[in-house]
C-alpha positions in Angstrom: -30.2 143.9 152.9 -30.2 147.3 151.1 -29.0 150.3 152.5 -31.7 153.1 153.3 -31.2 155.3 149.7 -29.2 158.1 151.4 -30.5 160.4 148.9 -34.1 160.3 149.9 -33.2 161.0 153.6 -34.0 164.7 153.8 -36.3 167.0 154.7 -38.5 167.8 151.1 -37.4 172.0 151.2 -33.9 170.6 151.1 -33.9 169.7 147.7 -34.9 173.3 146.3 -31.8 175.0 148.5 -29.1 174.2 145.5 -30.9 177.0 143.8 -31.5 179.1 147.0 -27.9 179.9 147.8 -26.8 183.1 146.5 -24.9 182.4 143.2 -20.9 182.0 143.0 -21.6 179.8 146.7 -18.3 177.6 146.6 -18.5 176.4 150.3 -21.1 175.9 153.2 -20.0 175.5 156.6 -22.1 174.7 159.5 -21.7 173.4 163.1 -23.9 171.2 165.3 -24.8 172.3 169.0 -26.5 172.0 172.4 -28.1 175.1 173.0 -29.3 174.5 176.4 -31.8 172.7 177.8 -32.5 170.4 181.4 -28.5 170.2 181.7 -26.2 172.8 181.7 -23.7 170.3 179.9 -25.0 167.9 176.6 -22.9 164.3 176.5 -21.7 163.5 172.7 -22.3 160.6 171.3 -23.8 158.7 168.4 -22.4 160.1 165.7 -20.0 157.2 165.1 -22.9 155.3 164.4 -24.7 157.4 161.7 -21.6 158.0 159.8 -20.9 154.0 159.6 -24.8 153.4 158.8 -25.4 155.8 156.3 -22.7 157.8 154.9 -19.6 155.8 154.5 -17.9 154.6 151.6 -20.5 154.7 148.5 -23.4 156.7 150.3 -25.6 156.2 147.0 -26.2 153.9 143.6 -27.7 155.4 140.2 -30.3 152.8 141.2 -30.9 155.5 144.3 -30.4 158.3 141.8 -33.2 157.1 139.7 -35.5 155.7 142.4 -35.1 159.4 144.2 -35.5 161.4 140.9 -39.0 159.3 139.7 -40.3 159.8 144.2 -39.3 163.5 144.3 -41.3 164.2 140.9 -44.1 163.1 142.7 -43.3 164.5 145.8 -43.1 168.3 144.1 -45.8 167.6 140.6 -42.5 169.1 139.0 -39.3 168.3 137.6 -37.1 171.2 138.4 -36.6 170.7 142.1 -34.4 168.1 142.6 -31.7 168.1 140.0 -29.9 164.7 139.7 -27.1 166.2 137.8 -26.0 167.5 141.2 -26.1 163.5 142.6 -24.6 162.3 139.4 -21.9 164.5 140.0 -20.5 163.0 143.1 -21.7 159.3 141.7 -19.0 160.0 138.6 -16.4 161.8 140.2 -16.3 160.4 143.7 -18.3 157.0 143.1 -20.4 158.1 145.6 -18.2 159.1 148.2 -19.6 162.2 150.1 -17.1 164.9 149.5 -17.7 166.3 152.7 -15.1 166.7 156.0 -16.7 166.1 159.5 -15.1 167.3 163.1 -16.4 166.5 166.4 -15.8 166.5 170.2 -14.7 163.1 170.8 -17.4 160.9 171.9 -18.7 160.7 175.5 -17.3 163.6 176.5 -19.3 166.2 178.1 -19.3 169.8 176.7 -21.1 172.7 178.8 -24.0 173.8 176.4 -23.6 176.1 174.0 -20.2 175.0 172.2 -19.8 173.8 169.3 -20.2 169.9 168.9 -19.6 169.2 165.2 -18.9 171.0 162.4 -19.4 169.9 158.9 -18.1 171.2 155.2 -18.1 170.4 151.4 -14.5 170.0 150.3 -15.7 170.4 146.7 -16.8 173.4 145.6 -19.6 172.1 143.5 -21.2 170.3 146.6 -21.9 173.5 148.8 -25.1 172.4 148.9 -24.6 169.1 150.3 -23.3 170.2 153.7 -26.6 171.8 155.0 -28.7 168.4 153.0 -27.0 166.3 155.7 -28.2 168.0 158.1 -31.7 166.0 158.4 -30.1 162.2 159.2 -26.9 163.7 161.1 -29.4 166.1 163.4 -30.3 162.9 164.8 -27.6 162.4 166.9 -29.7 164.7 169.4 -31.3 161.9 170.2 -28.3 159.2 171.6 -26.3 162.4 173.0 -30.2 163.4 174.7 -30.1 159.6 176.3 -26.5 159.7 177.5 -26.6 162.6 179.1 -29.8 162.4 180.7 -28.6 158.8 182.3 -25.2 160.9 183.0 -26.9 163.3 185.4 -29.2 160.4 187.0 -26.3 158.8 187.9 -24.7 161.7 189.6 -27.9 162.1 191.5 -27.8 158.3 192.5 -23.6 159.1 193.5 -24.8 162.1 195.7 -27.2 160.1 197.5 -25.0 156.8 197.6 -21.9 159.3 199.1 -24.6 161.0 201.8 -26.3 157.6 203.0 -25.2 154.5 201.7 -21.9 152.0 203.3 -18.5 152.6 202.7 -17.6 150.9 199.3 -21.6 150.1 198.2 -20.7 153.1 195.6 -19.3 150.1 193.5 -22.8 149.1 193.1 -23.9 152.1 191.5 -23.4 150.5 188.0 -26.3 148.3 188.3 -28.4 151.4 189.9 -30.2 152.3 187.0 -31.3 149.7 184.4 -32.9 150.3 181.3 -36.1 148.8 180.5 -37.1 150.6 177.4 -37.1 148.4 174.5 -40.9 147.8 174.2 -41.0 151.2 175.1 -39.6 152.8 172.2 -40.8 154.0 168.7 -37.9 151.6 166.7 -35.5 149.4 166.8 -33.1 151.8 166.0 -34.3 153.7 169.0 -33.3 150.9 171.1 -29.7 150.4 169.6 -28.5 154.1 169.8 -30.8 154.9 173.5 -29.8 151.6 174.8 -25.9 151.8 173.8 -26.0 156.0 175.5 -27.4 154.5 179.0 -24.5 151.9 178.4 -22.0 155.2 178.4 -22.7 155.4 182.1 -24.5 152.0 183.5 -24.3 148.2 183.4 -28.3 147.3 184.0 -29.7 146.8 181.0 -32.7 144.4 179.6 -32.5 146.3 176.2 -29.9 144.5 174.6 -29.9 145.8 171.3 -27.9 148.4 173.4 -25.0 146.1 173.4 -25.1 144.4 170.5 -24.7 148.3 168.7 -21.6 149.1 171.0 -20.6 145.6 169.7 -21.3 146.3 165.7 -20.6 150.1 165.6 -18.2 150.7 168.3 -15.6 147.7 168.5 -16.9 147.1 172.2 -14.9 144.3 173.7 -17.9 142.4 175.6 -21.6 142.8 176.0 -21.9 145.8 178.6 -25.8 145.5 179.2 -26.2 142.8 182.0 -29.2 141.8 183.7 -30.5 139.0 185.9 -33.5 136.0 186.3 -36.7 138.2 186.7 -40.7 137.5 186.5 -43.4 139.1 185.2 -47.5 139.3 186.4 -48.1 136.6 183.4 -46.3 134.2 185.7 -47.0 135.4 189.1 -50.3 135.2 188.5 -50.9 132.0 187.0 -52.0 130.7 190.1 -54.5 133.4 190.8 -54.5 135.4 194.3 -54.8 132.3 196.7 -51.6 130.3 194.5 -49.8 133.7 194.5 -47.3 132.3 197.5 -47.0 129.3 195.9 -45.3 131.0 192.6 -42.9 133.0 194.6 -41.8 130.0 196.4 -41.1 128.1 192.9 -39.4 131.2 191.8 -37.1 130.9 194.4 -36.7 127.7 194.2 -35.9 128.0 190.1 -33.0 129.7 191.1 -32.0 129.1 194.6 -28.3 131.0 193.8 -27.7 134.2 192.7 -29.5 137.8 192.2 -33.4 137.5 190.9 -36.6 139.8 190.6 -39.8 139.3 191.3 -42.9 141.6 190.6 -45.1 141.2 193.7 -48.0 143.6 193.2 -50.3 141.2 191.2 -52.8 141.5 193.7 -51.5 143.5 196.8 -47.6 143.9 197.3 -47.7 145.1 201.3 -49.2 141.6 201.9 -46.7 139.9 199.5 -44.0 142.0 201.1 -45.7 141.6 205.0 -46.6 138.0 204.8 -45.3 136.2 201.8 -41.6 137.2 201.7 -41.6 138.5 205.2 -43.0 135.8 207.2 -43.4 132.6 205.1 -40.6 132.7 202.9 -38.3 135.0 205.6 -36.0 132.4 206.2 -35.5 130.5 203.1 -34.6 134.3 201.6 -32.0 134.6 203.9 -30.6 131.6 203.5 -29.9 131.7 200.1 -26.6 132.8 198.6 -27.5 135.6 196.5 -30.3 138.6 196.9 -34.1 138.5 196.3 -34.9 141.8 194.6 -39.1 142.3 195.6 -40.3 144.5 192.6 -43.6 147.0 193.2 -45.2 148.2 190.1 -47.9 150.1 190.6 -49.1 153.0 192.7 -47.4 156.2 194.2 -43.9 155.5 194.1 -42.6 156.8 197.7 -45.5 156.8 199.4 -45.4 152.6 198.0 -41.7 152.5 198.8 -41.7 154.4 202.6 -44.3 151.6 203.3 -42.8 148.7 201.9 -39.5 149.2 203.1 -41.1 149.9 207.0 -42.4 146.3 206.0 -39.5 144.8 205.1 -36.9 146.4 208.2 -40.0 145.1 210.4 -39.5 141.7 209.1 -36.4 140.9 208.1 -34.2 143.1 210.5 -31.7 145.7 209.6 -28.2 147.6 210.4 -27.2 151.3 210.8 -24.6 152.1 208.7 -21.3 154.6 209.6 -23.0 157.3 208.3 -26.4 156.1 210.5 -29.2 154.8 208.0 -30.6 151.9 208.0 -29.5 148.9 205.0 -31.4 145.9 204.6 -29.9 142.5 204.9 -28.1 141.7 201.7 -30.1 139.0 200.5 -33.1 141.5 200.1 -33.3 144.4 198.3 -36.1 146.7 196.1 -36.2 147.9 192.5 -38.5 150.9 190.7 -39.8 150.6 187.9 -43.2 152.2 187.7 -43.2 156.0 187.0 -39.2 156.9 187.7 -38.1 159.3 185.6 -35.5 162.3 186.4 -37.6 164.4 188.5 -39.2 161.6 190.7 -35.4 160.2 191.2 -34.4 163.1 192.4 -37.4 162.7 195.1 -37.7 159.2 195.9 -34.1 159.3 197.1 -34.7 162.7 199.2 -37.6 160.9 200.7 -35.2 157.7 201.3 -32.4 160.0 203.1 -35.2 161.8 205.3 -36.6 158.6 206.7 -33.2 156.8 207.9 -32.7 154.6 204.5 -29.8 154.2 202.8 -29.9 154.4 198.8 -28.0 151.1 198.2 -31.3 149.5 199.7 -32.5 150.7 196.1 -32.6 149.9 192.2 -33.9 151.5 189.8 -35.5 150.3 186.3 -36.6 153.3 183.7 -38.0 152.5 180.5 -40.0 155.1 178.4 -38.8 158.5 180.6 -35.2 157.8 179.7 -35.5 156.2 175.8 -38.5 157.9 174.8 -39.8 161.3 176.2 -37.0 163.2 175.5 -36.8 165.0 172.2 -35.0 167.8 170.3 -35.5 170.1 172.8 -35.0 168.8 176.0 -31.4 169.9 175.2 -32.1 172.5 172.3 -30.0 170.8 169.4 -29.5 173.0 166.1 -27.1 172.3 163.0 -26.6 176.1 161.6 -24.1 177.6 159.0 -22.0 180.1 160.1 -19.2 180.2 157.4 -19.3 180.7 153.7 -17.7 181.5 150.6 -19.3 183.3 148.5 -17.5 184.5 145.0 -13.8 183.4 146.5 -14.8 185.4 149.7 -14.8 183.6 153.4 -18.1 185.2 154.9 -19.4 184.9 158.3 -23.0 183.4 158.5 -24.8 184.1 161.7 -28.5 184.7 162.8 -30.1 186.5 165.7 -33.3 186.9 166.0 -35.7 189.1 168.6 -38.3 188.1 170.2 -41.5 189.2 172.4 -41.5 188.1 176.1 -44.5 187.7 178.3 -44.2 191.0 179.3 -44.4 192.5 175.4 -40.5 193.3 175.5 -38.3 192.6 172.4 -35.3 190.1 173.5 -32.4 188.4 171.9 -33.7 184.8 171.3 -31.8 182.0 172.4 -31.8 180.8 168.8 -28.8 183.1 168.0 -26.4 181.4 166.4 -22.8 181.7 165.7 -20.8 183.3 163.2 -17.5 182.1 161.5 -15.7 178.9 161.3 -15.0 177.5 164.8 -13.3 175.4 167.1 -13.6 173.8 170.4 -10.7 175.0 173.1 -10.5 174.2 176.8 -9.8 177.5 179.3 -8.8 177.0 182.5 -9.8 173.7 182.1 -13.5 174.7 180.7 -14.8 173.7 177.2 -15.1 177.2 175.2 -16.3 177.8 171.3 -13.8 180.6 169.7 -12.9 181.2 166.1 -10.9 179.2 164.2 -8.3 182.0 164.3 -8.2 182.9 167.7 -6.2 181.4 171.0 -3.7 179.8 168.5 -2.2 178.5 171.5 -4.6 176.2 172.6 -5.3 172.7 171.0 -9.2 172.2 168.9 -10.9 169.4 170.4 -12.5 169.0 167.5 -10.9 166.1 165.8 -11.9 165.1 162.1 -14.0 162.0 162.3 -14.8 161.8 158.8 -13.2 163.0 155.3 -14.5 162.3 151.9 -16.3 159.2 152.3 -13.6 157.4 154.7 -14.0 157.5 159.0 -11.0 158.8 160.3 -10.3 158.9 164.3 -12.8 156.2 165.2 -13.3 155.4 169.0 -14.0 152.3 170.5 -17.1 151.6 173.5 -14.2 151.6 175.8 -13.0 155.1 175.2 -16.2 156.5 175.0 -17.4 154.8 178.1 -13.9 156.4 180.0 -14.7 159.7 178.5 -17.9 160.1 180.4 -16.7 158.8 183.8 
């Protein structure tokens, strides 16, 4: 299959900027960060990926030079934009290896927002321009490190709650908390891979498993980390229409009379399945079996659906009072969320939980679109910017800092100030901190090359990453 022409994956003004930069330019230095966001601290990862996809070995062919030089004619109606000499160049001398040096945080670790992530440089002085042309396909990694670290903090909400409510030793559980349901949900496939391998960083419920099989292919993972378990759907629980609806759950526990399985059981009206389906005519069989019957609601009001059917449920099937005195289902019953969770309503359905008496381990969790698709850019303000230069044989510091007009009609510093000269990554006190490259000697850059003139260098495995984040 043929490799996506590298040279065509940029933003159209970025083939005008080799003529843009001040003459004598020898070198462009830029660095990739987090500049806030919903998190005070931005998980990295993904980048691994990108530079194994896209940009190593021979990024580009003259079949890509000529294909890109007839589309961009088009693209501009003129042929003194995009200057294939400057492609050619790095096709003759380099066969197409990017002369370019890449550093970055190692992967799965998470930084405190505004640090430096990445940094990136020519190391040829006649491919300034290429650093900042990169910047289109490697911005993207906002969106795998977006994905990890939003499943990163949903997990330390589900830990808080498990540590306030739930049995001594259920935290082991926690892994299987938060599953990922967002294939279908996403925009590509390659959404899938990278979102479904950053929920991996931090959980092992999974139904997306291209997930796994890119931890497999692009980070040497040593098994398939996305596990799920037997689980229906309304196309078969309601094949039998409302009166044959207790009918189907009875073969579906009968299909697999062992072990953990789901069932969605709000075809038609989920406090009756819950009330007099599972709770009264299949009650005993349920706990009988030798594994756990996971009832799944789908549709309404998330707590207000939960509080009732979990009243339901203690009603029928009995419960104890934990140590720490809230009340756990018996363990061949639980409930999973699927419908409407994202961060936010997390956050509440497990308040609500802890202020009615119920421990969180009575509790899954399934998120699809919130946590692979409506994040973007900005939910943790990523931005690639130079801040480093030479310019005639001089090292310049590159920085911008814009003002801007608050409600209130006062001029501010914007957020979008960037930073000037070339950096590093240094831990104080035991605190991720950006300083100059020159500065605190002393202390070690956590900034490791990753990549160097076409070649990966310091790869990381999905184990590492993985032990990283937790």
């Amino acid at each position: 299959m043929k490799r996506e022409n590298l040279i065509l994956l940029a933003d159209a003004y970025k083939y005008a900027h080799h003529k843009f930069y001040y003459p004598g330019t020898t070198q462009i230095y830029s660095y990739l960060e987090s500049r806030g966001g919903w998190f005070d601290e931005t998980i990295f990862f993904g980048l691994q990926y990108f530079l194994k996809e896209y940009i190593q070995g021979q990024a580009f062919t003259q079949q890509d030079i000529d294909e890109a030089d007839s589309f961009l004619q088009q693209v501009f109606g003129r042929d003194d934009v995009f200057n294939r000499a400057k492609f050619q160049y790095i096709l003759d001398k380099y066969n197409g290896h990017l002369p370019i040096k890449i550093k970055a945080v190692a992967e799965g670790k998470a930084v405190p927002t505004g640090n430096v992530l990445m940094t990136i440089e020519n190391t040829d002085p006649e491919c300034y321009w290429l650093t900042n042309f990169l910047e289109t396909l490697l911005m993207q990694v906002w969106y795998p490190c977006t994905v990890a670290t939003l499943s990163n903090q949903i997990r330390k909400v589900i830990t808080q709650y498990y540590q306030e409510t739930a049995t001594d030793g259920a935290e082991a559980g926690i892994d299987f908390v938060l599953n990922d349901f967002g294939f279908r949900g996403v925009s590509s496939v390659e959404s899938a891979k990278l979102g479904g391998a950053a929920h991996l960083i931090n959980f092992s419920g999974s139904d997306n498993l291209a997930g796994s099989s890119m931890a497999i292919n692009y980070y040497d993972a040593q098994k398939v980390y996305g596990l799920s378990i037997p689980a229906t759907e309304h196309s078969i629980c309601t094949l039998l229409g409302k009166e044959g609806e207790l009918e189907v759950f009875r073969h579906v526990l009968k299909s697999f009379p062992t072990g953990t399985i789901a069932c969605v059981s709000d075809s038609y009206n989920i406090f009756r399945a819950c009330e007099e389906y599972w709770g009264t005519e299949l009650r005993d069989e349920i706990l009988n079996r030798k594994g756990t019957l996971v009832i799944r609601p789908d549709s309404g009001d998330p707590i207000r659906t939960l509080l009732e059917i979990f009243e339901i449920l203690f009603s029928k099937f009995g419960y104890t009072v934990n140590t720490k005195g809230y009340k756990v289902l018996p363990p061949q019953l639980r409930v999973i969320q699927g419908d409407g969770v994202n961060y936010t309503e997390i956050k509440n359905i497990y308040k609500t939980l802890k202020e009615n008496g119920i421990s969180a381990e009575n509790l899954v969790l399934g998120m699809g679109g919130a946590l692979l698709q409506k994040v973007d850019r900005d939910t943790q303000k990523f931005a690639l910017k130079c801040s480093s230069a030479v310019i005639n044989g001089k090292e310049v510091a590159v920085e911008k800092s814009p003002t801007e007009m608050d409600a209130q009609g006062n001029i501010t510093e914007s957020f979008k100030k960037s930073k000037g000269g070339r950096l590093k990554l240094v831990k104080i006190n035991g605190i991720f901190k950006t300083v100059k490259e020159q500065d605190h000697i002393e202390l070690a850059d956590h900034l490791q090359t990753v990549f160097e003139n076409g070649k990966l260098v310091n790869t990381i495995n999905f184990e590492q990453v993985r032990a990283n984040a937790n």
